[in-house]
C-alpha positions as CSV (number, residue, x, y, z in Angstrom):
1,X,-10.8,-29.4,25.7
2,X,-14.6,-28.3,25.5
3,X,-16.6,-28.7,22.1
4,X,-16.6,-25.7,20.3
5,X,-20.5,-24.4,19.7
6,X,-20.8,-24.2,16.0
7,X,-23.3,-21.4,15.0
8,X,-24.9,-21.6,11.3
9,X,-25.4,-17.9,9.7
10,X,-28.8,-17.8,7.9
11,X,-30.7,-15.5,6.1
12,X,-34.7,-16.4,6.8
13,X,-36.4,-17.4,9.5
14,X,-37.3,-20.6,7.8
15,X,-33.7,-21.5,7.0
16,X,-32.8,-21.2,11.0
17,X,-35.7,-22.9,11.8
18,X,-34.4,-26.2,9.5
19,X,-31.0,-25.6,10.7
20,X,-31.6,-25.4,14.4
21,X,-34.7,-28.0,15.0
22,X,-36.7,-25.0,16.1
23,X,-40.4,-24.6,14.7
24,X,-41.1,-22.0,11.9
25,X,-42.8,-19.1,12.3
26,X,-42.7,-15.5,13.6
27,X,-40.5,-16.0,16.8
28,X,-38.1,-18.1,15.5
29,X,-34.7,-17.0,16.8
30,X,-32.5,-16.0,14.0
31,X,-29.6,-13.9,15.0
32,X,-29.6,-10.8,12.4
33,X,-26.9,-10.6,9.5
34,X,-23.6,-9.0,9.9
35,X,-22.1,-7.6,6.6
36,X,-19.9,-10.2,6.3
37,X,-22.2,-12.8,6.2
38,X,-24.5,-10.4,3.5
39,X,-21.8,-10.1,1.6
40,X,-21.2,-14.5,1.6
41,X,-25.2,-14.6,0.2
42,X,-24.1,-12.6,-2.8
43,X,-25.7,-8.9,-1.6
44,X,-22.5,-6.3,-1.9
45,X,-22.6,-3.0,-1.4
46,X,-20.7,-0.4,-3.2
47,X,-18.0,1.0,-1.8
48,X,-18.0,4.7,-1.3
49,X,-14.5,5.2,-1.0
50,X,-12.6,5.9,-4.2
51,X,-8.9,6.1,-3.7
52,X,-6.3,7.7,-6.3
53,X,-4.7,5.7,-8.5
54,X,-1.1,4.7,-6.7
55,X,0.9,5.2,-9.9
56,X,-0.1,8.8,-11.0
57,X,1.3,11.6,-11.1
58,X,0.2,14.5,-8.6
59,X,0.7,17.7,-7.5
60,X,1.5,19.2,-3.8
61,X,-1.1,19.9,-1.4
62,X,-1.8,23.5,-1.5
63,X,0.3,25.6,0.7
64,X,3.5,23.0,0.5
65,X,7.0,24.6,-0.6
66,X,8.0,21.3,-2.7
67,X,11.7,23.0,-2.9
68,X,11.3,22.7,1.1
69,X,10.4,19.0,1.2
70,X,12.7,17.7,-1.5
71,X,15.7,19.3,0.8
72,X,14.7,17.6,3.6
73,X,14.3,14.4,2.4
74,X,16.8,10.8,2.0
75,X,17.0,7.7,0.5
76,X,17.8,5.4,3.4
77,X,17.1,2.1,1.7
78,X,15.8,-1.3,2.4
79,X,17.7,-4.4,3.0
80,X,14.4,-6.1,1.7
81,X,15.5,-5.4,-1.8
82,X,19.3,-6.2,-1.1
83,X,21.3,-9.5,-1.9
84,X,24.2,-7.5,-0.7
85,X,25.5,-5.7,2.9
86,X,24.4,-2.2,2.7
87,X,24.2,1.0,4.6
88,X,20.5,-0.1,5.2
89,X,22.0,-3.2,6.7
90,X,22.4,-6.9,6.3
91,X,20.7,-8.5,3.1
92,X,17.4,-9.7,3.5
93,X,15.9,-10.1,0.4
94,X,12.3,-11.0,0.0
95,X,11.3,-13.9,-2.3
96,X,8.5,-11.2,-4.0
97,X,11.1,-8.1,-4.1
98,X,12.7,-6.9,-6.9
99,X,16.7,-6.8,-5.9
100,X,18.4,-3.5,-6.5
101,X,21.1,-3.2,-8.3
102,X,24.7,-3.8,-6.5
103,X,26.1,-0.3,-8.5
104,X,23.6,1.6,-6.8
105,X,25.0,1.8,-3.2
106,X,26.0,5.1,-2.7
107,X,22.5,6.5,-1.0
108,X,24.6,10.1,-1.0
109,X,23.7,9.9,-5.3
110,X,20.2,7.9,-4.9
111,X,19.3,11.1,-2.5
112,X,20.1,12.9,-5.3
113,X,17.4,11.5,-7.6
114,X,15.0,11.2,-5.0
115,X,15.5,15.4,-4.3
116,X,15.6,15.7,-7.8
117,X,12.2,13.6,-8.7
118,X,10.3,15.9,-6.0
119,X,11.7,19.2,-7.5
120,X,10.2,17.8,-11.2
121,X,7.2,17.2,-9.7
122,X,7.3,13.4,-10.1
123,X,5.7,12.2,-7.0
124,X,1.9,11.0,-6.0
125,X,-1.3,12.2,-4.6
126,X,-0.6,10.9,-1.4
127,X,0.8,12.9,0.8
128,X,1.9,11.2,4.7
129,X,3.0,13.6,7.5
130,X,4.3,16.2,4.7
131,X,5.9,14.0,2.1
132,X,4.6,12.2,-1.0
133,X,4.3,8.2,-0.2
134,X,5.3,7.8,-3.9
135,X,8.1,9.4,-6.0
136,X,9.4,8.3,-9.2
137,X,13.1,8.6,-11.1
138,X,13.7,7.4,-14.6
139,X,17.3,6.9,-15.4
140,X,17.9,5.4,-19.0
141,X,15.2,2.7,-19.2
142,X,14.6,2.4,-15.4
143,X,11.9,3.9,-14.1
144,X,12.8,3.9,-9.8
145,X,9.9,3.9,-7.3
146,X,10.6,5.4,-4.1
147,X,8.2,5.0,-1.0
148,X,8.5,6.7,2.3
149,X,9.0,4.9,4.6
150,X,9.3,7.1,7.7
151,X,7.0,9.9,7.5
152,X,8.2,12.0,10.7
153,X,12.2,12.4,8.8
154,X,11.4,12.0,5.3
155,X,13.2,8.5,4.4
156,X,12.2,6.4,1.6
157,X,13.3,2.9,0.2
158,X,13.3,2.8,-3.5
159,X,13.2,-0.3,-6.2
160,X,12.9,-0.6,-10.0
161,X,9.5,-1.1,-11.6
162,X,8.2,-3.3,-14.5
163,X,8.1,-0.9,-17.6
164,X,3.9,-1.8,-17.2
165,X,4.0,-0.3,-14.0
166,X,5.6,2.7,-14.7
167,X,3.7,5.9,-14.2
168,X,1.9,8.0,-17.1
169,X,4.6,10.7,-18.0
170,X,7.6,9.7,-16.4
């Protein structure tokens, strides 16, 4: 195997010119900064974006029959939050998931409360190919997050959430 060429990022002239046995002065050949390597000496920008909060409440883009999207939309589930077979198939539980509950296997009723959460207006900002990414379902004191998974049918995965991570008004 060849030796791999090992390139030091600098920031002056005179740094490069230590690094790389070159003579200092004007026409020392310093490569120019990428951001990266400005943000490694400690010189970060703002970002410009600003994103909605995930867990808030929202309300429909304008023009979007909510009544529409809640009827055309399922709970098809994840078998990343199962420890059980399932209609979303065999268990395959993540180590960081939270594990639904075993009652809750009937995705005909968990449709239900998905439809239901849309038509009460308890979904996010962020809408993906017509459907909110986020809806939310409180049953008792369990606050359900659902999160599309398929933008182009409409079919979300759900899970419970923390109490601390439930949204403002649900």
């Amino acid at each position: 195997m060849g030796a791999r060429l090992r390139i030091p990022v600098v920031a002056r002239a005179e740094d490069a010119a230590s690094q790389t046995g070159a003579g200092a002065g004007p026409f020392t050949a310093a490569r120019p900064l990428s951001d990266r390597a400005r943000v490694t000496l400690g010189r970060m920008r703002a970002t410009k974006r600003k994103r909605p909060p995930r867990r808030a409440v929202g309300q429909a883009p304008e023009g979007v029959d909510v009544a529409a999207v809640a009827a055309q939309v399922r709970y098809v589930g994840s078998a990343e939050h199962k420890s059980y077979p399932s209609s979303a198939g065999p268990p395959k539980l993540r180590a960081d998931a939270s594990k639904c509950d075993p009652m809750l296997a009937d995705f005909t009723t968990l449709t239900d409360w998905l439809r239901d959460a849309l038509r009460r207006s308890q979904f996010g900002t962020l809408w993906e190919g017509g459907f909110p990414r986020y809806a939310w379902y409180r049953v008792g004191e369990v606050c359900y997050e659902a999160r599309l998974m398929n933008q182009a049918q409409g079919e979300y995965k759900g899970y419970p959430l923390e109490e601390s991570e439930w949204p403002p008004g649900i």
